[in-house]
C-alpha positions as CSV (number, residue, x, y, z in Angstrom):
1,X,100.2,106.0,119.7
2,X,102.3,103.7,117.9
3,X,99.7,101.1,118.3
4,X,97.4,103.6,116.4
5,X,100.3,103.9,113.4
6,X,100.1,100.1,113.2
7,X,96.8,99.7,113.1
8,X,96.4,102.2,110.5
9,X,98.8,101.1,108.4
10,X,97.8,97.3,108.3
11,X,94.5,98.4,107.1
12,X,96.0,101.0,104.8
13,X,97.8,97.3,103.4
14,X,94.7,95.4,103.2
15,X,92.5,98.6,101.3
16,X,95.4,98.9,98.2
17,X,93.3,98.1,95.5
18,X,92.4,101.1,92.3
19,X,90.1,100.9,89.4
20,X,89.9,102.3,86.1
21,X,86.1,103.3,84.8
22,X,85.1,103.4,81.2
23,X,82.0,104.9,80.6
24,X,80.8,103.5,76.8
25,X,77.6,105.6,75.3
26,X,76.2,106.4,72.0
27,X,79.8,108.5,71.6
28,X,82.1,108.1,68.7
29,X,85.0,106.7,71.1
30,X,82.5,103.9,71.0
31,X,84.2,101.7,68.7
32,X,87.0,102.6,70.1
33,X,86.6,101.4,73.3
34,X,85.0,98.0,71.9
35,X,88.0,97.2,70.5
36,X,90.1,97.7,74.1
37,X,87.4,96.0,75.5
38,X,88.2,92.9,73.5
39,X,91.6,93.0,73.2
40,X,91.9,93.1,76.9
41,X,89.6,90.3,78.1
42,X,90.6,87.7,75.7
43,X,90.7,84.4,78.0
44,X,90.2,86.4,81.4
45,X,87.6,86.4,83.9
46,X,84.5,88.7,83.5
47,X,82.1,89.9,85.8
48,X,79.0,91.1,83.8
49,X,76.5,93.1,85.9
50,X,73.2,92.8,84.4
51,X,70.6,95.8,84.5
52,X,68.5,93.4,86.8
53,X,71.3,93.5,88.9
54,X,72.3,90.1,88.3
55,X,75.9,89.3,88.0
56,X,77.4,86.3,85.9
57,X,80.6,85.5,86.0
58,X,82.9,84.6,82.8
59,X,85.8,82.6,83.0
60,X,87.1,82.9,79.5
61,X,86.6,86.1,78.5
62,X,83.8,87.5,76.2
63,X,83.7,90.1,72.7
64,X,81.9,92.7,72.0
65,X,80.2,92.7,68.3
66,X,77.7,94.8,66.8
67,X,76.0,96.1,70.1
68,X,75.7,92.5,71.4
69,X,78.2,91.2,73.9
70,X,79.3,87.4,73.3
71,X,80.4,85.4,76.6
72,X,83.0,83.0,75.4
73,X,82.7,79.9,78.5
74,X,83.4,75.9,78.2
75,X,80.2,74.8,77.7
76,X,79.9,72.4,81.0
77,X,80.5,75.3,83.3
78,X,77.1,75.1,85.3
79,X,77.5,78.7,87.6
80,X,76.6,80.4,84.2
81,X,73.1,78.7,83.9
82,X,73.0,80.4,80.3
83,X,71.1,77.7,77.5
84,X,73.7,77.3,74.6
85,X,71.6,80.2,72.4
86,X,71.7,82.8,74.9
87,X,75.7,83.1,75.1
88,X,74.8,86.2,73.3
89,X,73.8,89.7,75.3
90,X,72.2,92.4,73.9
91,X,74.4,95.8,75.1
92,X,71.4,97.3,76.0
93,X,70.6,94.2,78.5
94,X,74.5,95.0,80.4
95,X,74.9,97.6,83.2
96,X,79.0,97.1,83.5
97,X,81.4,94.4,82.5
98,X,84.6,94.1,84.7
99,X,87.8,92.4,84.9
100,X,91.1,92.6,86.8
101,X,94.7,93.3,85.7
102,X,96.7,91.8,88.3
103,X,100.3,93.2,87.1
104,X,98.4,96.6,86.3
105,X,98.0,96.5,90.4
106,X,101.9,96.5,91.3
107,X,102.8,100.2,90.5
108,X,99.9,101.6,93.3
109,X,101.0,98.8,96.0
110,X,104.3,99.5,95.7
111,X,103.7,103.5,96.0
112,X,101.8,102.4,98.9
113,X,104.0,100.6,100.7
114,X,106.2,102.7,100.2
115,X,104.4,105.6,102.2
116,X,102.9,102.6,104.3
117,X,106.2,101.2,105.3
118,X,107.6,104.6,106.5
119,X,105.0,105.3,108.6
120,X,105.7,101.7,110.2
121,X,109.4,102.7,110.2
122,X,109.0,105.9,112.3
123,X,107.5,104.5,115.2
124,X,110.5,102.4,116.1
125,X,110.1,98.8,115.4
126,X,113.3,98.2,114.7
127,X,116.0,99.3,117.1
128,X,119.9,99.5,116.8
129,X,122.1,97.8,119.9
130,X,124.8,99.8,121.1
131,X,127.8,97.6,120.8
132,X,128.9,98.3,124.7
133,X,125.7,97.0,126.0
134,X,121.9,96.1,125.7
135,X,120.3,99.2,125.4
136,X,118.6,99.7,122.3
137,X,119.0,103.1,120.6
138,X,116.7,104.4,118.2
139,X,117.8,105.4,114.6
140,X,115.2,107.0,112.9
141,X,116.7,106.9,109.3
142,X,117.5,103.6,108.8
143,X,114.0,102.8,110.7
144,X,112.6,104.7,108.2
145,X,114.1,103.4,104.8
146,X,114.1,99.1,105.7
147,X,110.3,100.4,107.0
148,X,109.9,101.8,103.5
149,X,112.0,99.4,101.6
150,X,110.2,96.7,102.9
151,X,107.0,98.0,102.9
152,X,107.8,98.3,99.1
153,X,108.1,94.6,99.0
154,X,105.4,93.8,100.5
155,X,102.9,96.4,98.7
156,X,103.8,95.3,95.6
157,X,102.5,91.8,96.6
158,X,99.5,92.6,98.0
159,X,98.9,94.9,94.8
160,X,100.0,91.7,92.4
161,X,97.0,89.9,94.3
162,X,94.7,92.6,94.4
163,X,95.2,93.8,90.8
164,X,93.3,96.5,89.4
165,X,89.9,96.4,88.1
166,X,88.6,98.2,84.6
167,X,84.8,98.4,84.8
168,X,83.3,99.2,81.3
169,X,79.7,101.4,82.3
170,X,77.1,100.8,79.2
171,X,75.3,103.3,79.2
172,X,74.5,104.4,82.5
């Protein structure tokens, strides 16, 4: 059984990860959300999903400007096989823009591990000696706040390399 709380746990590590999903349609928050849009991916990388399901990949960032996205790149980076005049999208052209906040991801790893880490400390990893011999007894507290402590630490790492992803939907 405590193999099974491991086990679940580990992949409960590996799976932090949360999003945030803007829908953008012909609403009057519109402009709104433009403007968040391009404030927040100012020399960050994008992932546009075209509606031909084609994906390009933006490593500085792009703007949004009257209904017509502009992907901001160096111009010798060859994965975006873009000719110099089409660095401009039409809106109506993108399915979803994305890009990940990396600090953003720390508050839902650390709330994680912290859940995480207790389970790991209540199966009994870690054992307290009895100072008149070897015999290991169990103390469930303290297993369960270093398992929660450190599973603290350790979510908030795997949540700082995860990040969290905001997907902007155009029009869906």
């Amino acid at each position: 059984m405590k193999l099974l709380y491991l086990s679940i746990s580990i992949i409960c590590f590996l799976c932090i990860g949360c999003s945030s999903t803007y829908n953008v349609t012909d609403t009057g928050s519109k402009g709104e959300l433009y403007r968040d849009f391009n404030n927040s991916v100012q020399n960050k990388e994008v992932k546009v999903t075209l509606r031909k399901d084609s994906v390009l990949v933006v490593p500085e960032g792009g703007e949004i400007i009257n209904d017509s996205m502009l992907l901001n790149y160096y111009p010798n980076y060859y994965p975006l096989k873009l000719k110099q005049h089409n660095r401009q999208l039409s809106i109506a052209e993108v399915k979803q823009a994305s890009y990940i906040n990396h600090w953003k991801g720390m508050a839902p790893g650390i709330a994680s591990g912290l859940f995480i880490g207790a389970i790991i400390g209540s199966t009994g990893l870690v054992y307290k000696f009895k100072t008149d011999g070897n015999f290991p007894e169990k103390n469930t507290g303290a297993n369960i706040f270093m398992g929660s402590l450190t599973g603290m630490v350790v979510g908030a790492i795997v949540g700082l390399i995860v990040g969290w992803e905001n997907i902007y939907q155009f029009n869906p």
